[in-house]
N, C-alpha and C positions, 0 to 999 in steps of 0.2 A: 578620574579613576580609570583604570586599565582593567579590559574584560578576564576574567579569570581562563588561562589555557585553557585549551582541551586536553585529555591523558590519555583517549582512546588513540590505540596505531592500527594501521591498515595492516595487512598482510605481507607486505614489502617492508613492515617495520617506521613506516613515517608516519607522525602523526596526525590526527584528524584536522583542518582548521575550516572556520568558517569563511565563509564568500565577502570579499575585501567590502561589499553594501552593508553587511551585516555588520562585521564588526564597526565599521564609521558609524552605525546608526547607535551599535552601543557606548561609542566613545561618550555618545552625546548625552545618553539617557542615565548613565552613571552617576553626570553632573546634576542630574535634572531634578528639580523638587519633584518628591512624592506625589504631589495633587498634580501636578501638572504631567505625570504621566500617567497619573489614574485618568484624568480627564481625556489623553491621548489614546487609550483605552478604547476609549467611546466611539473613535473615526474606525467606519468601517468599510471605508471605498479605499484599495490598496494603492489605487494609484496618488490619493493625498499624500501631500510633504508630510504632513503629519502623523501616520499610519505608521504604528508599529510592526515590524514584521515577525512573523508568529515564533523566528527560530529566536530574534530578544526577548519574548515573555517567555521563554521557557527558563535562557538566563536567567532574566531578575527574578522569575521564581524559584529556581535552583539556588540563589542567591540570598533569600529568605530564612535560608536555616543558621543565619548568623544575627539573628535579633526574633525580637517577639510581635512585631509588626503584623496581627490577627487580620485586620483589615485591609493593609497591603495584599498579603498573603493572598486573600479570600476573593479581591478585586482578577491577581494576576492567575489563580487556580481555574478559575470559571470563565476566564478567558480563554485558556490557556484549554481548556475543555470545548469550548464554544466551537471555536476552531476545529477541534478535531472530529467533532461530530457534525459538520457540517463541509468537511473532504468525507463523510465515509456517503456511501451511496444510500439516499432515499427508498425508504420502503415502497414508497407508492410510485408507482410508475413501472416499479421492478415486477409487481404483484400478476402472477399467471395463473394463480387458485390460493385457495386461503393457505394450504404448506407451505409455500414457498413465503409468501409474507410472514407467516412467521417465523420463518428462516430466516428471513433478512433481515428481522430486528433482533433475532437472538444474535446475530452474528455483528451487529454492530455493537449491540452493548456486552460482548464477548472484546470487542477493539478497545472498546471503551474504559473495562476493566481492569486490561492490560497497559493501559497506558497509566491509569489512574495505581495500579501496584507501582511502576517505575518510577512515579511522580514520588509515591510513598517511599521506596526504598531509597532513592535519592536522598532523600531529604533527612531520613536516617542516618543511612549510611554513605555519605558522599564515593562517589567512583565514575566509572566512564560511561554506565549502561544510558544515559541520555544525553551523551555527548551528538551521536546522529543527528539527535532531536534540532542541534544548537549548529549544523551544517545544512541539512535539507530536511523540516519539518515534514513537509507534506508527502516524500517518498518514503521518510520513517515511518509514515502512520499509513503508505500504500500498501508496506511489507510484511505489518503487524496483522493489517487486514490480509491478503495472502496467506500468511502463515497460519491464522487464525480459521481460514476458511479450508484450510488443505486440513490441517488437523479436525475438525469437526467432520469433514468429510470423510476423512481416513477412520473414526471414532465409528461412526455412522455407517459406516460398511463393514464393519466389524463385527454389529449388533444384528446384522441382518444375511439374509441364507444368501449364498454366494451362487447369482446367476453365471447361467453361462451359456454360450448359442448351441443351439440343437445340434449344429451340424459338426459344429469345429472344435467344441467341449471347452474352449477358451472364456476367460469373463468375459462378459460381455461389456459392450460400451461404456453401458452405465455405470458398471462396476470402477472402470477405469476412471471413466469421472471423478468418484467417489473419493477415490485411495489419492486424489490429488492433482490437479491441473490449473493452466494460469486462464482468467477470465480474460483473453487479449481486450477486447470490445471493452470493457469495464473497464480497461487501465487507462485506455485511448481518451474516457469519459472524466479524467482525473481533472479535479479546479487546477492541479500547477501546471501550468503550459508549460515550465521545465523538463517536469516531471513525464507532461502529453507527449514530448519533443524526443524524449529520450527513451520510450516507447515505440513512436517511431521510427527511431533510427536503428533501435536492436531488430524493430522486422525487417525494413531495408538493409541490413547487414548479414541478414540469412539466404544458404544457402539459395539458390533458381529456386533448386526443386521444392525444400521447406517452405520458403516466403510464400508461393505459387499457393499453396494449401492452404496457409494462413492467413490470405488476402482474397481467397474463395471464401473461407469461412466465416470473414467477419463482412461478408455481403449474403450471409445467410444461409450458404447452401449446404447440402446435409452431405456427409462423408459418400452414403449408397443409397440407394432407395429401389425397394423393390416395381417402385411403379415406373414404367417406363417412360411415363409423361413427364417425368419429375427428374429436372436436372442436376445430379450429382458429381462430386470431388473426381468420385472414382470414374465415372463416365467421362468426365472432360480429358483428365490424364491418361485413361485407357489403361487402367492398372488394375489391380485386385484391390480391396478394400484394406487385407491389411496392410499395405503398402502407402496407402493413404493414412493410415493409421499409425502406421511406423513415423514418415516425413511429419506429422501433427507433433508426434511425442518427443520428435527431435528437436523441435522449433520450438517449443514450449522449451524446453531442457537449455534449447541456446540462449534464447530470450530470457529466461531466470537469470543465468549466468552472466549477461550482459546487464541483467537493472541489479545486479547485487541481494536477488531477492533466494532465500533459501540457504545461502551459503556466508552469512553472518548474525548475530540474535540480535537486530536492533530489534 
């Protein structure tokens, strides 16, 4: 059997296709008895010959809405879930006081949800919304978390009085946080070394001055600091604060633009 196209087009109008490993793996699996790819299921070190890779179970479960196959179905669903709750980031470790942990399990079973509507709608109504899914799993389910986290963020400072610095009457930091930004550090930390790779190269591909900010910042140090012992963005470049804050929102801005995050609805 031959893997069902993709329908989804990029922007240039060409259409989506999957990575020439993917599709060879599904040539194979087409043919393959049932039990023998449920049992293939079960290998969970990627580097095995055997190891499905996560953008084929999305197929053969896309592929599911052409027969009544409850237990196919229900083998490749919770698969197909496994996986993607296990690219989103761990609560524990993330945890800095009890809010924040329970931010960050609302905010993956918020990923979670979304993926499980799309899986739903799919299956409905066949079209291109998980076509991504069946090209690079693990950046579609980075960009869901993103989107998912900028909106809760943006939600969330909405509900709440609108700080601003004493001096300059402007939001303040937090605020900006708030209304939307990319976790660079958290993307860096992503299971697909693809995904970690190309990450990397949208910050190596920023400007001197952006990169310079973005590579302070993900060694920790804080934009300004009123203490003079305390080594800051702004002190090292010798600029004002918002200037540091300007270069941060640029680089965030290019960096989106470069991992395709923000400006398509996978």
């Amino acid at each position: 059997m031959t893997p069902t196209p993709l329908t989804r087009t990029r922007r240039d109008g060409t259409l989506y296709t999957r990575r020439p490993e993917v599709e060879a793996v599904l040539g194979s699996l087409l043919d393959m008895p049932r039990e023998d790819v449920l049992a293939a299921l079960a290998v969970r070190d990627p580097r095995s010959p055997t190891y499905i890779p996560t953008e084929c179970v999305v197929h053969l479960l896309r592929q599911t809405r052409y027969d009544n196959g409850d237990t196919y179905f229900g083998a490749l669903y919770r698969e197909v879930m496994r996986r993607a709750d296990a690219m989103l980031p761990r609560v524990q470790g993330e945890r800095i006081g009890e809010r924040e942990n329970v931010h960050a399990a609302a905010a993956r079973e918020r990923v979670k949800d979304a993926i499980d509507l799309k899986l739903s709608e799919d299956l409905h109504s066949p079209g291109p919304g998980l076509d991504y899914f069946e090209v690079m799993f693990a950046d579609a389910v980075a960009t869901l978390r993103s989107t998912s986290n900028r909106s809760f963020r943006r939600d969330s400072a909405r509900t709440q009085p609108l700080e601003r610095d004493a001096e300059t009457n402007e939001p303040s930091i937090e605020v900006e946080r708030a209304v939307g930004s990319l976790d660079v550090a958290q993307e860096l930390l992503s299971d697909d070394p693809i995904y970690r790779s190309r990450v990397a190269a949208a910050i190596d591909s920023l400007p001197d001055n952006q990169r310079r900010v973005i590579e302070m910042i993900l060694q920790d140090m804080p934009l300004d600091s009123s203490d003079d012992n305390v080594l800051s963005i702004r002190k090292v470049l010798d600029v004002v604060e918002k200037t540091v804050r300007n270069r941060r929102d640029a680089a965030i801005l290019n960096i989106r633009e470069t991992l395709g995050i923000g400006t398509t609805d996978e």
